[in-house]
C-alpha positions in Angstrom: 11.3 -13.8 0.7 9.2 -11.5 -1.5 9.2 -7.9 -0.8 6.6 -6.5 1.6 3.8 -4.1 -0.2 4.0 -0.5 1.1 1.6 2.2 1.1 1.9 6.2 2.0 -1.3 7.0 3.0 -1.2 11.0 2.8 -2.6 12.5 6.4 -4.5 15.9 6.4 -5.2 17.4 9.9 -5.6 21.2 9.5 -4.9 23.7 6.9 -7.2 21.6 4.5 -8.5 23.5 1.4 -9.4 20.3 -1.1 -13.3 21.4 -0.2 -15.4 18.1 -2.0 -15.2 16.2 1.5 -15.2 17.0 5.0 -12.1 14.7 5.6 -11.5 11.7 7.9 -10.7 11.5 11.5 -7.0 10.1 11.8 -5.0 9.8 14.8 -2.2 9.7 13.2 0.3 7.2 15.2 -2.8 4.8 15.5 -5.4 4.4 12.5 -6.2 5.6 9.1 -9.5 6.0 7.9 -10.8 5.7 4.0 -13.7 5.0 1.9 -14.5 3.4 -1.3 -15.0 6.6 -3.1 -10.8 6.6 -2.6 -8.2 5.3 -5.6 -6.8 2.2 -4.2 -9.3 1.7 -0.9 -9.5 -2.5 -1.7 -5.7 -3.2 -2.4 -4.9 -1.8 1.4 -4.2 -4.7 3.6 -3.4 -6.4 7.2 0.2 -6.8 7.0 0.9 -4.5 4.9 3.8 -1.8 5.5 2.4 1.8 6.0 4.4 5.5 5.8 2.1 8.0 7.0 3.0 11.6 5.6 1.5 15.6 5.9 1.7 18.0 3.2 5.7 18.7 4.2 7.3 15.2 5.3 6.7 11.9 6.4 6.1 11.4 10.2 5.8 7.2 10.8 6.0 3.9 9.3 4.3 1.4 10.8 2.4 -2.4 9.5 -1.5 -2.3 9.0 -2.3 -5.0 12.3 -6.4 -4.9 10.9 -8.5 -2.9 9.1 -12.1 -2.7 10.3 -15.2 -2.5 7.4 -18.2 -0.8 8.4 -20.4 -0.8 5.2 -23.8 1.3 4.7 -22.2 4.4 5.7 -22.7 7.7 4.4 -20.5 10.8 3.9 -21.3 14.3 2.6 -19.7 15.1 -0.9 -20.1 18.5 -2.0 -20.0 20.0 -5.5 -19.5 23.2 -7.7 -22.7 24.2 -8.6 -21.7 25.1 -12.3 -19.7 21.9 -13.5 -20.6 19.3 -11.0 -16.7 18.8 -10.1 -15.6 17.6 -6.5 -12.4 19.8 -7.7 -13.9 22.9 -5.2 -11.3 24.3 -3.0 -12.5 26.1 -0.2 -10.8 29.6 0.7 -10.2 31.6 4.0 -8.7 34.6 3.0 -10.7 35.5 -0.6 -14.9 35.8 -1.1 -16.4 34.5 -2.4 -15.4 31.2 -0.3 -15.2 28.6 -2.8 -13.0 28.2 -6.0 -13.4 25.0 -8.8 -10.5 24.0 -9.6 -11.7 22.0 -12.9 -9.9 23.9 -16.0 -13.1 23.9 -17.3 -14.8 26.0 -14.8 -12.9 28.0 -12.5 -15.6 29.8 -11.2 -16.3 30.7 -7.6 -19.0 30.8 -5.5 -20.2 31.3 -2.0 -21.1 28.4 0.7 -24.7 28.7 0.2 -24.3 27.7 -3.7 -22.1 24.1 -2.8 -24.3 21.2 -4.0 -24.3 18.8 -0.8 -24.6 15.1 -1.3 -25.2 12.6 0.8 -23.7 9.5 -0.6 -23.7 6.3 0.5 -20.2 4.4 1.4 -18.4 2.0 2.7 -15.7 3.0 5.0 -12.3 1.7 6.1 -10.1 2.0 9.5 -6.8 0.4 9.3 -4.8 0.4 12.8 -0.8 0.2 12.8 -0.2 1.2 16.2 1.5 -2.0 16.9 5.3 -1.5 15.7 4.9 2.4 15.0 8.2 4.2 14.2 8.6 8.1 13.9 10.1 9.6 10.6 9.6 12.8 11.3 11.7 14.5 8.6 13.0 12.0 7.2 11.4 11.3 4.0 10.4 14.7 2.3 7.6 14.9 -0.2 10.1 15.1 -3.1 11.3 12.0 -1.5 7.7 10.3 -0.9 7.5 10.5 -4.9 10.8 9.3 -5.9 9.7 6.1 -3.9 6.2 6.0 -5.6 5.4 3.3 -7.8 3.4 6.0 -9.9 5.0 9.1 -9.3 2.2 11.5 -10.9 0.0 10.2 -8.6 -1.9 13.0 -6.7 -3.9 9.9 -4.6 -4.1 10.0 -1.0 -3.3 6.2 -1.0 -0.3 5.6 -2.8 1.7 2.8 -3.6 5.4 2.6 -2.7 8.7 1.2 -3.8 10.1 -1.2 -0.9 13.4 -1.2 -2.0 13.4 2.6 -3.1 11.8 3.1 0.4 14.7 1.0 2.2 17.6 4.1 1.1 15.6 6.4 3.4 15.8 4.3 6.2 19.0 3.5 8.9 19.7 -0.1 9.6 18.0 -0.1 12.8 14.0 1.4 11.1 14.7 -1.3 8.6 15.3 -4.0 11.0 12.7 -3.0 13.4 9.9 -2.2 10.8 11.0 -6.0 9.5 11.0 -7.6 12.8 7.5 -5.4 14.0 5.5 -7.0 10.3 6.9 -10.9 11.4 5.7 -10.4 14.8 2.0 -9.0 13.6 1.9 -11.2 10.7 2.4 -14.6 12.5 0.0 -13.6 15.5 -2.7 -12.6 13.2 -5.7 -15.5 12.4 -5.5 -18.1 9.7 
C-alpha cells in the first residue's frame, strides 16, 4: 500500500498582519478555502490526508472528502505603493499603518497609499469534515516543519512527511485517520 499524501494547510483566523490579501473564510473543523494565486493550490486532492494548524500548533487532521472549484472569481490583492511587493504587513499599534517587508523597500505608508487590485481567480474549498480528529497541541510548529517535505517553506499549503507525521500520532489517531480515508475513499465516485 503506498503512503497517503499529506498536506498542513496553515489556518489564520485573527491576529493576521500578512496585509497583501484579505484572507479566506475557514471554518476550521469543516473546509479550507484557497486560490490559484497559492504555491501548491492544483496538487491538493479528494482523498488526501489534511493537518490543519494556527500560528502556535496544530488543531485537526482530517481526509479532504471534495473540493469544490468555482472559477471566474475575483479577490482584492493589495500592494506597496513604492516596490509593487504583496510583502505589506499591516500594523495596529505603529503609524503609519502599513510596513513592506521586501528588503528592498521597507518603507511604510498609510491605508490610503495601498495599491488595490482586483484580480481575477479561481478559488478552491476542500471539506474534511468527514473523519475530523482534534490535535490540539499536539504537533507544535517546530514539529509541523520537521514533518515538512521542504522545511523552509513559508507556504500556507505545505507538503508533509506521512511517515514523519505518523511519530506524532497515538495508535488510536493513526488507526482512525486510516480507517476515516478507506471509508471516504471507497464511497467517493469512479
Amino acid at each position: 500500500m503506498t503512503s497517503p499524501r499529506v498536506w498542513m494547510f496553515l489556518v489564520k483566523t485573527t491576529n493576521r498582519t500578512f496585509g497583501g490579501n484579505l484572507g479566506y473564510e475557514d471554518t476550521i473543523y469543516n473546509t479550507y478555502q484557497w486560490d490559484d494565486t497559492v504555491p501548491n493550490y492544483n496538487k491538493v486532492k479528494v482523498g488526501d490526508i489534511v493537518v490543519l494548524r494556527d500560528g502556535k500548533a496544530s488543531v485537526g487532521i482530517s481526509v479532504i472528502n471534495s473540493i469544490q472549484i468555482n472559477e471566474a472569481q475575483s479577490k482584492i490583492r493589495r500592494r506597496c505603493p513604492f516596490c509593487n511587493s504583496t510583502k505589506i504587513y499591516e500594523r495596529t499599534s505603529f503609524s503609519p499603518e502599513f510596513k513592506c517587508q521586501d528588503k528592498k523597500c521597507l518603507k511604510e505608508f498609510g491605508a490610503n497609499e495601498v495599491i488595490i487590485q482586483n484580480i481575477p481567480i479561481t478559488k478552491f474549498k476542500a471539506n474534511y469534515s468527514n473523519g475530523w480528529l482534534d490535535l490540539i497541541g499536539r504537533v507544535s510548529v517546530k514539529g509541523i516543519k520537521d514533518i515538512s517535505i521542504s522545511s523552509g517553506s513559508q507556504h500556507s499549503i505545505r507538503l508533509l512527511s506521512w511517515d514523519k507525521l505518523k511519530t506524532y500520532l497515538d495508535d488510536y489517531e493513526i488507526e482512525s485517520i486510516s480507517k476515516t480515508r478507506e471509508l471516504i475513499l471507497s464511497s467517493l465516485p469512479e
